[in-house]
N, C-alpha and C positions, 0 to 999 in steps of 0.2 A: 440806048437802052441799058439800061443797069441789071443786074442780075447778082438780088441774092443767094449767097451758096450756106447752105445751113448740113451744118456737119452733125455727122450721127455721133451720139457719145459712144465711145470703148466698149466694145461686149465683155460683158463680165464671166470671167471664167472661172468656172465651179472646182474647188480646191476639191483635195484623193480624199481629205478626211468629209468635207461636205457630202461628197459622191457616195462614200462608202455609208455615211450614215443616212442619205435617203436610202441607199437600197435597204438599210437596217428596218427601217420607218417601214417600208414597203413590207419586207419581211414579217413584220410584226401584226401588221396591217392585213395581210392575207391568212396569217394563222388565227388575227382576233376573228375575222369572218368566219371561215372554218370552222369555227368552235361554237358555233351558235345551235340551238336546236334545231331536231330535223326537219319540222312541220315551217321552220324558215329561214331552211337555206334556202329554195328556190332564185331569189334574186343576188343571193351573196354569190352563188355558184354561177351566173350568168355573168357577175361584174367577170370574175375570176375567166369566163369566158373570153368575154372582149378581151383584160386586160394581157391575155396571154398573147394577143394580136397584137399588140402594141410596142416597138422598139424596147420601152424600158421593162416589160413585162419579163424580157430575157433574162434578167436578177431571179428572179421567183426560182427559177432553175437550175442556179448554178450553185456555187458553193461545193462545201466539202459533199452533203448525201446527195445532190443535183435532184433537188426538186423530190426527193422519196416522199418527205412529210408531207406534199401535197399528193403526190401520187397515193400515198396510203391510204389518206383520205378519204379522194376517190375511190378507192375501192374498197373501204368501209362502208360508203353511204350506199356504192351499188348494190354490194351484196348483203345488205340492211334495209334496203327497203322495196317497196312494190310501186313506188311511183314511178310512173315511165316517165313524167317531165322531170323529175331531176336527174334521173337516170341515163333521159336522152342527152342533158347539159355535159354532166360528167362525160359522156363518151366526147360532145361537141368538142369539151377541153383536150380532152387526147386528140384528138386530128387539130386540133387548133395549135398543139405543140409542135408542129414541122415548119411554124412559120418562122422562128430563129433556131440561133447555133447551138443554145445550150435545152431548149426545149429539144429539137431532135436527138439530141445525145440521153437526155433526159428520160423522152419514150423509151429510146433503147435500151438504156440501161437498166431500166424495170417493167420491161418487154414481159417477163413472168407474172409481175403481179398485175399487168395489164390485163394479159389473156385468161387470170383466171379467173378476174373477174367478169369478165366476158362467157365464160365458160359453164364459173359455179352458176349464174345467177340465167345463161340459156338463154341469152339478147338475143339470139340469132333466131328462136320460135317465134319472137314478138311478133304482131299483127301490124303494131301501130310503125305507120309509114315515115315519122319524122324519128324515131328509132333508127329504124331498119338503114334510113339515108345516111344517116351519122355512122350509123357503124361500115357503112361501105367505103364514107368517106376517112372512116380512120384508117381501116385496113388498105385504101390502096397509099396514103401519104404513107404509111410503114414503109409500104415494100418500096417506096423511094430511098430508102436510108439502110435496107435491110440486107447487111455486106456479110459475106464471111467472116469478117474480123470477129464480128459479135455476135456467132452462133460459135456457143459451147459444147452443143454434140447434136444431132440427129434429134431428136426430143424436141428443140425449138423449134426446128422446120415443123415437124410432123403436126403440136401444139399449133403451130402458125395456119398451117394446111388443113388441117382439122378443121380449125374454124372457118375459114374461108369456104371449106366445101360444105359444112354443115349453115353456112347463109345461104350458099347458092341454092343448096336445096328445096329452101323455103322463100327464096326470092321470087317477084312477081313483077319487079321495075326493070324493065330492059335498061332504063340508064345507071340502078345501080348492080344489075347482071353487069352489064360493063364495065364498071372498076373493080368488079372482083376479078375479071379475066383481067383486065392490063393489070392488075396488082399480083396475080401470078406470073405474067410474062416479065412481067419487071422482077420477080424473084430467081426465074431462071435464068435472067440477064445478070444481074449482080448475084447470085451462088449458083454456079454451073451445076454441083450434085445436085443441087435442090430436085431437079428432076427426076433423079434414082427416087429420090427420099417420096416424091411425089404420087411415083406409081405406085410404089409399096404401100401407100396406104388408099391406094384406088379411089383417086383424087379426079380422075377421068368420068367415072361411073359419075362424080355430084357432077361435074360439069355438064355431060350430055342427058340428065336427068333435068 
């Protein structure tokens, strides 16, 4: 028996200037999206969904402002419009950012303009159930990464808590009643005060409501 052996050619490896200009390409790529009318970003904001899942998606986030210009984004379109489908995408993207290193630094470093879009715009009343999941599921990926290092004072907690108590309120899904409790217990685990900071704003009363 004879037996030919057929050799794989060389893998070709991508030079720092190649690398760095796809991330450029990508960059440019996600801002051209971005910038389109409101009435159609629907599917622009979805790519931007997936792509955030995605190993190379981790570029979009890093850099010198780690991902602000998109995050500002976001929170122009939320607190601009009345659509709950783009509005639920946009939150999808923030829970979507815990899935690498530079997205989770990313949420937390603009942990503010995260919650206040959540806040101003009052996600948490919403009726519509594919909302309401999204946002549970961003608030308990937070409280996986949400350390003392990166609360600046009492005010974050509280902001953080707030919201959290103000969904339970009006929650109705026992499955997602349950990430907002493990997403508290996960905050008293990773920030010990957070508890002080918890009762103080009688955080207890939304829970057992």
């Amino acid at each position: 028996f004879f037996f030919l052996m057929i050799r794989r050619p060389p893998r070709s490896t991508q030079s720092r200037s190649s690398a760095a200009s796809d991330v450029y390409k990508r960059q440019i790529f996600s801002q051209k999206l971005m910038s389109w009318p409101l009435e159609q970003l629907t599917p622009c904001i979805d790519i931007l969904k997936l792509f955030t899942l995605h190993f190379q998606g981790e570029s979009l986030y890093g850099g010198y402002d780690s991902g602000m210009n998109i995050i500002m984004k976001l929170f122009t379109i939320i607190t601009s419009t009345n659509s709950v489908p783009i509005i639920t995408l946009c939150v999808r993207v923030f829970a979507n950012l815990f899935n690498s290193s530079s997205g989770k630094y990313s949420a937390v470093k603009n942990k503010h303009l995260i919650f206040e879009a959540i806040t101003t715009s009052k996600l948490y009343e919403t009726n519509n159930s594919n909302l309401r999941s999204s946002l549970a599921a961003f608030l308990l990926n937070f409280s996986t990464q949400f350390y003392d290092k990166y609360v600046n004072s009492d005010k974050d907690l509280e902001d953080y808590f707030n919201t959290i108590g103000q969904t339970l309120v009006n929650e109705v899904s026992n499955e997602n009643i349950l990430k907002l409790l493990v997403a508290i217990g996960n905050t008293f685990i990773n920030i010990p005060r957070s508890a002080e900071v918890a009762s103080r704003i009688n955080l207890q009363q939304a829970i057992t409501n």
